[in-house]
Structure formats: C-alpha cells, structure tokens
N, C-alpha and C positions, 0 to 999 in steps of 0.2 A: 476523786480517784475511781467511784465506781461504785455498783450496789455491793453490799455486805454478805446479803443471803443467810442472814441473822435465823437462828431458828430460835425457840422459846429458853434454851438452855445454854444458849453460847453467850459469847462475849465477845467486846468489840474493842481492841488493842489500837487507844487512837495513834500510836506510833510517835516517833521519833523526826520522821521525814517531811516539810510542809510539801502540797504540791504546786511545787515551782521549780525553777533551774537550782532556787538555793538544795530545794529538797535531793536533787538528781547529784547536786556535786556532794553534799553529804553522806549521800545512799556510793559513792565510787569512794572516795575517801576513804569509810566503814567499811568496805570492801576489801579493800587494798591494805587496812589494819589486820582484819581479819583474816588474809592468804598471811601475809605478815606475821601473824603469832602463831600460824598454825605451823609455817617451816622453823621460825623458831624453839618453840616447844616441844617440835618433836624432833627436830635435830641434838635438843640438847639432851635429850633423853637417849638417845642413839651414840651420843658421843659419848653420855657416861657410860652405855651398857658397852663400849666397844673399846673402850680404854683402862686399861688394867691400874692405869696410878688414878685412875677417877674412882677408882672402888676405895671409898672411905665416904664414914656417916655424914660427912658434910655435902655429898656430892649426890650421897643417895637422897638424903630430906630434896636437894635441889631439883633431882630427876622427879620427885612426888610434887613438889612446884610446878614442875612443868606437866604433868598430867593432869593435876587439877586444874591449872588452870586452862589447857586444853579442851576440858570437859565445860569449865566453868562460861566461855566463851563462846562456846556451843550452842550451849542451853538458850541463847535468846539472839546471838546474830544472824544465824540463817532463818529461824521464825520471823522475824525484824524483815529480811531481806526478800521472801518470798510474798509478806504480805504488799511491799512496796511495788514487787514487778507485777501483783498479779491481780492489786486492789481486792484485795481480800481480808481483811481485819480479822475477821471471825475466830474464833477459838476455842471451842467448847469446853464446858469446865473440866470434864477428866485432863485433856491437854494444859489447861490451865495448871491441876492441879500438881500435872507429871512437872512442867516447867518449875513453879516455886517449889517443888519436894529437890529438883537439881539443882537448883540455884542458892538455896539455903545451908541445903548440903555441903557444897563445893566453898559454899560462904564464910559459913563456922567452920569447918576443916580448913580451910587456909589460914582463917587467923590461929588456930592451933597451930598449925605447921610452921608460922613465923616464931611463935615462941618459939616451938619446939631448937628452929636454925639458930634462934638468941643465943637459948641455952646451951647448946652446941662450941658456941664461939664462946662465949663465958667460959666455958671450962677450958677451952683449948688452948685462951691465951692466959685467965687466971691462975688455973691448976692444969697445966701439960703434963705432969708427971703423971694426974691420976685420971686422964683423959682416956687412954684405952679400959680403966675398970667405967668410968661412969657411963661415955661413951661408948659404950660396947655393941656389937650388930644386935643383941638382944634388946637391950635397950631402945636402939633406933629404931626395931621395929615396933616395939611395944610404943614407943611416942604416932609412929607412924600410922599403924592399927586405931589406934587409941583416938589421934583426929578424926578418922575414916569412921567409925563408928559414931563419938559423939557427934560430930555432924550431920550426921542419918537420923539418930535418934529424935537430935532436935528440931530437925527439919519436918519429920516425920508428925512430931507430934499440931505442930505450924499447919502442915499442910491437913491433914483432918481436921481441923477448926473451922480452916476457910471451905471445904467442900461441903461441912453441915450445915454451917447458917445460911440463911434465905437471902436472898440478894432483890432489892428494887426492879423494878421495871427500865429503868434504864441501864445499862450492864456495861455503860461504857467505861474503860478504864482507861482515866488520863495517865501513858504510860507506854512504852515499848516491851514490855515485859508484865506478865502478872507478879506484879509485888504487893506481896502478904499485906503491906500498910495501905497501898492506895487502893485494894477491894475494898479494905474498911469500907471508906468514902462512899459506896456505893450499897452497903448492908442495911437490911428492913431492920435490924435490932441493934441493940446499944451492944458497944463492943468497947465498955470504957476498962473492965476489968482485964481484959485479953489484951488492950492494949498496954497494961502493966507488964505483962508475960511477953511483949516483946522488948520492952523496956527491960526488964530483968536477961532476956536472951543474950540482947547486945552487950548489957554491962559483962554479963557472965563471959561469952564468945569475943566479944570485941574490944571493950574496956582495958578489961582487968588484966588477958596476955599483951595489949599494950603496953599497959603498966608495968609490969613485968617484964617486957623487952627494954621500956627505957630504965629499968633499975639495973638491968645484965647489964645496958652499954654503958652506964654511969660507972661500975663498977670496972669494968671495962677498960675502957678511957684512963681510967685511975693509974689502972698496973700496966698500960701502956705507958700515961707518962714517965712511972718507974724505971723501965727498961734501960738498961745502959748501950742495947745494943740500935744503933740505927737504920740497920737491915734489918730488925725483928720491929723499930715502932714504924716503920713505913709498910712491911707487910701487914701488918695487926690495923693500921689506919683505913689500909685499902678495903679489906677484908670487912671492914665497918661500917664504913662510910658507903658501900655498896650495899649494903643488908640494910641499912638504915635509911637506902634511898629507896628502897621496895617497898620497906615499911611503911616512910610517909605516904607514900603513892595510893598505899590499901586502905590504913586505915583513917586517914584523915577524914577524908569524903565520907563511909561509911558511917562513922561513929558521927562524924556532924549531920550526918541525914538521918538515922532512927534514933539519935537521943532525943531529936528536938521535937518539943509539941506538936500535935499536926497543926492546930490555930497557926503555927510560924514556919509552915513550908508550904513552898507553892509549886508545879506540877514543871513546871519549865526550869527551877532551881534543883528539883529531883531527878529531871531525863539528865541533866547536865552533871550532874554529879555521880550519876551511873555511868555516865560511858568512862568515867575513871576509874570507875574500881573493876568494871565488869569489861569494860573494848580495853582503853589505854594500858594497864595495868598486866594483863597478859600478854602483848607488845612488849611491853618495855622489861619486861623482867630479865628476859633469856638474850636482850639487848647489855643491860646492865650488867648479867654477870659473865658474859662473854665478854667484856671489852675493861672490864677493870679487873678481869682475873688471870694472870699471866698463864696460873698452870688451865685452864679451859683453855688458851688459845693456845700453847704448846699441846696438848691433847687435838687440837681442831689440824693441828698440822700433821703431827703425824698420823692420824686418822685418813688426813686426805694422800700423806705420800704413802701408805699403805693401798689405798684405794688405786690409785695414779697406773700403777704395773699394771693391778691386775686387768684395768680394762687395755692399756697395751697387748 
C-alpha cells in the first residue's frame, strides 16, 4: 500500500483491510456501517431530546447509548479509514495513546450503562409502584455520571501504563486500533502482572454487570410470567428481549476476547471480533430499539409530522 514514513516513536497500525478488491469491498462496506450508526445515533438522541413522552430514565440511559456509542465508533473508524485511502499506517504514540484512553473509556462506560438499562427494567416491571422513588432523574443521573467517570478513571490509568513501557524495535501492531493487549506483544519488558490488571478490569467492567444484567432478566422473566395481564407480558417480553439483544451483541465478543490467555488468541480471531463490539454493535443498537419499540416509532412520527409543515 505504500511507504509508512515511520519515524523512531510512531507505530505502525497493520489495519483491518488486505490490499485487494477483498480489502476495497471491506473498506465501502465499514463505510456505509459507519454513515449508518452515525444517522442512527444521532437521530435517536434527537428524537429523545424532541419528544416530550421520551423524557423518562429509560429513554434518557438510551439517548447516553447513543452518544457513547457515537463517540465509541469514532475513535477508530475514520483512523481505520484514512490510513487505508492514504497508505499511511503510522501513528504516533501520543495518538496511540489518545485513541486507547477513548476506546477504553466509551468501553467500561457502556458496559456500566447496560446494567445500569437492566436495572432500570428490573424495577419497572418487578417493583412499578416504587419505580419513580428508585428511578428518580437523580438517580439516573448519578448512574449516568457515575459510568462516565469510572470509565475515565479506568481507562486513564490503562492508558499511562502503555505510554511508559518501552516498546521493541518493531512497533508494528497487528490490529486496526491500538489495543491496550496487543501493544503487549510488542513490549521490551515483562508485562505478566499488568496483564492481571487487565484481567481484573474486564471481570470488574465486563463480567460482573453481565452477571448482574442476567440476574435482573432472570428475575425479570419470572414476574413476567406471573402476570395476568397479556398486554403487560408482551410489552415486558419486548421491552426484554430487545435489551438482551444489545447486550449479547456487546458483551459476548468482548468478554470472550480479554478473558482469554493471549497463548489462545490469534490477531485475525481479534480484528474480527472487534468489528462487533466496536463497527456492528453501534449499528445495530439504535436499529433494535427503533424497530421493536412502538413508542420510539410513534415519537419518529410525530416528530416527522411536526417537522412536515414547518418546511411547507
């Protein structure tokens, strides 16, 4: 694809794309995902701020979905994209470092913010009666904040790790993205203790609010089947079974790529596994909860016959 223009401190991002026809239909494809999440996400964040019955904690966690992952999607497909039109790999570490301090951020904050949606629905269809005290706008914010933060925190501390240690003379990163595990691979020093500390991260950030989301929908599920009414277990089903398709979408790939040894991952089982949690996964989100969600698409409409006049 072309000279690199490597200088002593950069890095060299072997990308995503081979150079071939396969590479070029890949690179239009990822494109067309990426204009695709980006009218998504930020329509849906437009439709909440412009709809009066969308102002409720479930709709707000979702419009903070939709920003992060707007952000999250950011942080490595137009990098991805530029180096492809322009053969240019290169990356210098500060860039490196800005990229994995975004990416880690937007990482651990979104698996926070899916509990957080769990919990949300847990209470709204197990305890409705005490849903506006627990659910309160205080509340959501302080879940909200509370993602935004620890996910800075812990990203923050990730990313100064990786900008102190000394790295090889080879600096290539098999990868479309600087990710915190595969610089490993390429460091002059042993990094067997700091790879516990990522191991601990994931369990803490990725694990454990899984675990936690499938204990809400277990619970969940329960006092759905209870229900006597048939219009309250088909809206509660939907309402579920759409949260629960986001969820596998996230964290499945995630949690099966940093729990596993590096000895048992290979660099082409890793690019392919990111483009789910990091390309597909922002896609498909604001897909899902538009199209299984009656009141989203009554809000999409009177949004739009509002709109309709004015440009008349």
């Amino acid at each position: 694809m072309g000279n690199y223009n490597q200088t002593s401190t950069d890095f060299i991002l072997l990308g995503l794309f081979p150079s071939s026809r396969t590479g070029l239909f890949l690179f239009i494809l990822i494109g067309f995902i990426f204009l695709m999440a980006l009218v998504g996400n930020l329509s849906m964040i437009l439709l909440i701020f412009l709809d009066i019955r969308l102002h409720k904690p479930m709709y707000f966690l979702l419009s903070q979905l939709s920003l992060m992952d707007l952000n999250y999607i950011s942080t490595t497909v137009p990098k991805m994209a530029y180096d492809f039109l322009f053969a240019n790999k290169s990356i210098s570490i500060i860039g490196c470092g800005i990229q994995s301090f975004f990416f880690l951020t937007m990482a651990c904050a979104e698996g926070l913010l899916l509990a957080s949606m769990a919990y949300d629905r847990y209470v709204a269809i197990c305890f409705p009666l005490h849903y506006p005290i627990r659910i309160s706008r205080k509340v959501c914010i302080l879940m909200i904040t509370g993602s935004w933060i620890m996910g800075s925190i812990n990203s923050c501390a990730h990313t100064t790790y990786i900008l102190s240690i000394p790295y090889c003379e080879s600096r290539s990163i098999n990868h479309f993205f600087c990710d915190v595990t595969v610089m490993l691979t390429i460091a002059c020093i042993d990094t067997t203790v700091y790879e516990y500390t990522v191991f601990l991260s994931t369990t803490l950030f990725l694990l454990l609010p899984f675990i936690g989301i499938a204990f809400s929908y277990g619970r969940v599920l329960l006092a759905v089947y209870r229900m006597n009414s048939a219009e309250g277990k088909k809206k509660a089903y939907s309402t579920c079974s759409t949260h629960l398709t986001v969820v596998s979408f996230y964290y499945a790939p995630f949690v099966y790529t940093y729990l596993r040894p590096r000895f048992l991952r290979t660099p082409t089982e890793d690019k392919v596994l990111a483009v789910f949690y990091i390309i597909l996964t922002p896609m498909l989100n604001p897909i899902i909860y538009s199209l299984r969600n009656k009141e989203v698409i009554g809000a999409l409409r009177r949004v739009t016959q509002r709109i309709s006049p004015m440009k008349m």
